[in-house]
Residue, then its C-alpha position, 0 to 999 in steps of 0.5 A: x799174962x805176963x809182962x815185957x820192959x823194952x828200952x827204947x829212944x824217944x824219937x822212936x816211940x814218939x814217932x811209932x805212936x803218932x802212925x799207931x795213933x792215926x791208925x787206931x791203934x796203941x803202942x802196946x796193942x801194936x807190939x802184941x800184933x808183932x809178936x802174934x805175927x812172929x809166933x804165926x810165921x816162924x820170922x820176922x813179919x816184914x822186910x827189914x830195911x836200913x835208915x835209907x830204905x834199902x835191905x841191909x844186904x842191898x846197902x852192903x853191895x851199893x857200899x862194896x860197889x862204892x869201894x871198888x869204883x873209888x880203886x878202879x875195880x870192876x869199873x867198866x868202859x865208857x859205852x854209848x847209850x844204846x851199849x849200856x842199855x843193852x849191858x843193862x838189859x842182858x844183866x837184869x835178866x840174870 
């Protein structure tokens, strides 16, 4: 056996241990279940998304898109409802 130290803020594991608690089980238990969980799948073992529930690589393109419409880039024309569902349709099926 051996032994891991992790730093980590309050709020955090305070939070990480009442969902550990309700479901049965214990911090340290729970941190020996990720780490088996790496070592099976050769990754991380979940997706890992942002404070706002989004991947990392969804929140950076929202941002870029954010940043071209406030310089009036990629910005398209104003369409009827049907023009921007249909726009919408033809795109999601990319």
């Amino acid at each position: 056996m051996t032994t891991i130290q992790i730093r980590i803020d309050e709020k955090s594991k305070k939070e990480a241990k009442i969902v550990l608690n309700k479901l049965g089980i214990d911090l340290s238990a729970a941190i020996k279940i990720y780490l088996k969980q790496i070592a099976i799948r050769k990754q991380i073992p979940f997706p890992l998304i942002t404070e706002n529930g989004l991947t990392p690589a969804e929140e950076m393109s929202i941002l870029k898109g954010s940043k071209e419409a406030s310089l009036s880039k990629n910005v398209t024309s104003i369409m009827s409802t049907k023009e921007a569902i249909d726009y919408l349709n033809s795109i999601s099926s990319v």
